[in-house]
C-alpha positions in Angstrom: 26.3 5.9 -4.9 24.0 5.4 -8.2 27.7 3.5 -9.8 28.3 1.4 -6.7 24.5 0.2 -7.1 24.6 -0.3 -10.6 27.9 -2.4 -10.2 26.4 -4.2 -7.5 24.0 -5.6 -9.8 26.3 -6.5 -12.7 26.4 -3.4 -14.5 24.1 -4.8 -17.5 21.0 -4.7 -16.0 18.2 -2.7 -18.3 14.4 -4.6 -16.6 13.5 -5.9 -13.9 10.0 -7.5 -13.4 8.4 -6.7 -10.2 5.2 -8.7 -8.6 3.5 -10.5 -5.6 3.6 -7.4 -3.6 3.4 -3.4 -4.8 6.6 -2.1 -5.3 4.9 1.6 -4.3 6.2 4.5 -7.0 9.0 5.7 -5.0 10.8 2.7 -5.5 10.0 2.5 -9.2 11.3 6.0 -9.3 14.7 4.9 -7.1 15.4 2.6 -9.7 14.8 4.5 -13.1 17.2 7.3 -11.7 19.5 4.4 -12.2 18.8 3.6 -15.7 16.9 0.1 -14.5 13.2 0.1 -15.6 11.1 -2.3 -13.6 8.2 -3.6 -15.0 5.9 -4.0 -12.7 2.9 -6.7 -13.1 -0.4 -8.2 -11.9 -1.7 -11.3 -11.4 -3.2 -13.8 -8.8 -2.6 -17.4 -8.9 -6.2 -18.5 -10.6 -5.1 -16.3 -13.5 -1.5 -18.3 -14.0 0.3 -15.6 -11.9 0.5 -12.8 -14.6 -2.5 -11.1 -16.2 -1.0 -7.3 -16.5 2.6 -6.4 -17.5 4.2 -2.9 -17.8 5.9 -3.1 -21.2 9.6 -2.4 -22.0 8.7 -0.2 -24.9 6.4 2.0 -22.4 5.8 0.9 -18.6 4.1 3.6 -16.4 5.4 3.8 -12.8 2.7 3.2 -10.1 0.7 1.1 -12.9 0.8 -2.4 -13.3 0.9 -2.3 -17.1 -1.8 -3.2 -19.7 -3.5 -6.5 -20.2 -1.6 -10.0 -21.7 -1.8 -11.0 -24.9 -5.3 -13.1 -24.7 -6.3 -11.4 -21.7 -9.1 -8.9 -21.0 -9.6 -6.5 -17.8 -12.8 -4.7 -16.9 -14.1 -3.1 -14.2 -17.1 -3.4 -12.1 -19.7 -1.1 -11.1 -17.5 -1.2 -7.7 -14.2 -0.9 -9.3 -13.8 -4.1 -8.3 -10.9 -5.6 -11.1 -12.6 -8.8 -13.0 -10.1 -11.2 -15.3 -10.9 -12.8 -18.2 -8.7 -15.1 -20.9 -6.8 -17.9 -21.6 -4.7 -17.7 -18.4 -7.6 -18.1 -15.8 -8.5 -20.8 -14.0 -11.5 -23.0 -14.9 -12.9 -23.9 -10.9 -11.8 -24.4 -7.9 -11.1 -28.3 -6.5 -14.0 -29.8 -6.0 -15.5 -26.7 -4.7 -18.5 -25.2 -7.0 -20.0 -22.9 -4.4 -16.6 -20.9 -4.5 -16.2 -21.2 -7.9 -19.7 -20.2 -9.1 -18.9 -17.1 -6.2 -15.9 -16.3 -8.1 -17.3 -15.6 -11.3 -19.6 -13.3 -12.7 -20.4 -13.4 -16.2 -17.8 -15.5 -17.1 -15.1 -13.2 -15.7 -12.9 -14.0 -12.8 -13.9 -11.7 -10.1 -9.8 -10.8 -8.1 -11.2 -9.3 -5.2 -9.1 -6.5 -5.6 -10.1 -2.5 -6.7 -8.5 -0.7 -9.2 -8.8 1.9 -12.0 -7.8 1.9 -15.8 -6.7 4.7 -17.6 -7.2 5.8 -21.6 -4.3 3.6 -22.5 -5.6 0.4 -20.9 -2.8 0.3 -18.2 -4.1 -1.4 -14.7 -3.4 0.7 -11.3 -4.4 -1.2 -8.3 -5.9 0.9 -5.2 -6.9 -1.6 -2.9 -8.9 -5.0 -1.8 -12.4 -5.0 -2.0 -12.9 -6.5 1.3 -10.6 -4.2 3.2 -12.5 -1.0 2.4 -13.3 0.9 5.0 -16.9 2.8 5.6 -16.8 5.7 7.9 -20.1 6.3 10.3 -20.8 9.3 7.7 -21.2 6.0 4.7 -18.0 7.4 2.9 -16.0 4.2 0.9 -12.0 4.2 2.2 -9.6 2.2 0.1 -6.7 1.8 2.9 -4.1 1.2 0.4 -4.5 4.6 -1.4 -3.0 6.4 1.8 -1.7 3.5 3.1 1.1 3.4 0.4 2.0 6.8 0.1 2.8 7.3 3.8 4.9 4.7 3.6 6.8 5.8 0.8 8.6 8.2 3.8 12.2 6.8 4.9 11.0 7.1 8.9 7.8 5.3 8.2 8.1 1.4 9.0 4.0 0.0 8.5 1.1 1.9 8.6 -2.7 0.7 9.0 -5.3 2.6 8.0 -8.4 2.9 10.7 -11.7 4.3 10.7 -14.3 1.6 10.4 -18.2 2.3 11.6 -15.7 5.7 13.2 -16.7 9.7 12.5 -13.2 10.2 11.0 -10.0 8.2 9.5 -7.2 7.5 11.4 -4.0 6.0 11.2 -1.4 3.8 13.1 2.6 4.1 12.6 5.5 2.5 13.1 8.7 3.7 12.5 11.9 2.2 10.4 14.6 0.8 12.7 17.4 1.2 10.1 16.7 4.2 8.3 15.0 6.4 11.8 19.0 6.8 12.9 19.9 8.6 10.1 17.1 10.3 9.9 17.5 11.9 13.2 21.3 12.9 13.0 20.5 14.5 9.8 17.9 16.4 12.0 20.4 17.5 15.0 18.8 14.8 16.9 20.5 11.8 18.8 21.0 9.3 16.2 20.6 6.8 18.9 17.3 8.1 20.1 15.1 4.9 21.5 12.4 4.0 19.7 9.7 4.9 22.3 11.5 8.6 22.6 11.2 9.1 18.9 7.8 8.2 18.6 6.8 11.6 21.4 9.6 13.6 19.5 8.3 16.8 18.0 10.4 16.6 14.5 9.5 12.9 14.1 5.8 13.6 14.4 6.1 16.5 12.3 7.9 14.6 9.8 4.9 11.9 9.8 2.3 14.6 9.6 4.4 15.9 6.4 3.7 12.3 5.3 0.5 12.2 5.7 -0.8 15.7 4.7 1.2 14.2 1.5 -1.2 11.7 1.2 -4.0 13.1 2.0 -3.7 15.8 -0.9 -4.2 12.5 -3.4 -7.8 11.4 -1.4 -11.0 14.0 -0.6 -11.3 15.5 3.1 -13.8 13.0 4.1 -11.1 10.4 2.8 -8.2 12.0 4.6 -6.5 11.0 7.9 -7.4 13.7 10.3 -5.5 11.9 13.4 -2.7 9.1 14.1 -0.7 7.8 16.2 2.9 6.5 16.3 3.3 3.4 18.3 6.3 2.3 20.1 7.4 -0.9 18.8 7.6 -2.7 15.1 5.3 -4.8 13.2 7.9 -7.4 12.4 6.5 -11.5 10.9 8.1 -12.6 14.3 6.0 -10.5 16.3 3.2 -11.7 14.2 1.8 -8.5 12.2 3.6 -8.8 8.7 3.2 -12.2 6.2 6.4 -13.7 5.4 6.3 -11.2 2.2 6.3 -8.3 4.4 2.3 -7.6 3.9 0.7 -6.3 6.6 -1.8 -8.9 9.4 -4.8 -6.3 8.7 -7.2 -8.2 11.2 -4.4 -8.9 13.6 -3.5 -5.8 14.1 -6.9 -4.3 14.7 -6.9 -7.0 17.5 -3.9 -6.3 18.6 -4.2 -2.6 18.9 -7.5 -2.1 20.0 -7.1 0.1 22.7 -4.5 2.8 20.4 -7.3 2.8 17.8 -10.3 3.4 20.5 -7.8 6.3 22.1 -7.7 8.2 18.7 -11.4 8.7 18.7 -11.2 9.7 22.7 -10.0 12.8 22.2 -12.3 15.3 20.1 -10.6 16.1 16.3 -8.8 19.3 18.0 -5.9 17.6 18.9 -2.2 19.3 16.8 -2.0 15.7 15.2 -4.7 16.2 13.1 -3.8 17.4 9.3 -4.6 21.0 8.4 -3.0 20.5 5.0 
């Protein structure tokens, strides 16, 4: 299979350079087993698109590389990610309330939370303004468990939940195309409905093994301790993902209402709740 793809894209190709969106580690991992190194970046369009580069003499997967020539990173107190160098913008069009708002100290403040490690390579863990902060005051980054659960082949979208609530939560969908195989590699009918699969024992299992996954990376308070697979899709034409595939954060919680209020109905005793 590794051949065919590699033939399928010319045979010759070392780097690729990945952006916009995160590419999430299991891909990055998918495509160094076959021999193609994609260097993921960093960058928002008031710092010129690119600000952080993975390199081809060392890129780190699940990093978005180390700082441009000519550009510097620091974080906040917050974590929150702040730009500054050649490539950023000077203000905003005839707008100096949102520039002088964007900027603090001279540094482009991005909006968006990460971490840096002792070699000065970026990882992004979420946006500032989607945290989440549980009735108990802990911080939740969505993206940190967000990403990781959808790293499973069965797992279409997820949204992190748990705002103002006792305990995290989380909403599923599941993968159209990859949920038959799926099943018929698990002695189940491979054309199950959707709405069957999401009530089916070894599909929920299969999510909590996603999930007790990601929950080993965050602390207990952090972790999600219920969810609920849902039985339809998150597709741009139904109005939940951005024509880049991102999720509609605010839509959904609109939309969905009622499925988030029913996972704090039920008292945290429920077997969806991870004992991992």
């Amino acid at each position: 299979v590794y051949s065919k793809l590699r033939t399928a894209m010319g045979g010759n190709v070392k780097y690729a350079v990945s952006g916009s969106a995160p590419l999430g580690p299991r891909l990055g991992h998918f495509f160094h087993s076959l021999g193609v190194h994609i260097l993921e970046g960093y960058g928002l369009t008031e710092t010129t698109a690119p600000a952080t580069v993975n390199l081809t003499t060392k890129s780190k997967i699940g990093t978005v590389g180390p700082a441009l020539p000519g550009v510097s990173i620091r974080l906040a107190d917050d974590g929150e990610v702040e730009v500054k160098g050649v490539n950023v913008f000077k203000e905003y069009w005839k707008n100096p309330e949102a520039t002088a708002e964007a900027f603090h100290d001279g540094w482009f403040k991005t909006g968006d939370l990460g971490s840096v490690d002792d070699e000065g390579y970026l990882t992004i863990t979420g946006r500032k303004k989607e945290i989440i902060v549980t009735a108990g005051g802990k911080n939740v980054a969505p993206a940190g468990l967000e990403d990781p659960i959808r790293a499973n082949p069965i797992v279409g979208q997820v949204v992190v939940v748990g705002d103002k609530r006792p305990f995290i939560g989380a909403l599923i969908t599941l993968d159209r195309e990859m949920l038959p195989t799926w099943l018929g590699n698990n002695g189940l009918p491979a054309d199950m409905p959707i709405a069957e699969a999401a009530k089916n024992e070894k599909v929920r299992a299969e999510v909590q093994r996603a999930i007790d996954l990601a929950n080993k990376r965050v602390s207990r308070a952090e972790s999600v301790r219920k969810f609920e697979i849902l039985d339809t899709e998150w597709t741009e034409a139904s109005g939940h993902l951005t024509p880049k595939m991102s999720i509609k954060r605010n839509v959904i919680l609109d939309d969905f209402s009622r499925e988030i209020d029913d996972l704090y109905a039920v008292p945290v005793t429920t077997t969806n709740v991870s004992l991992g």
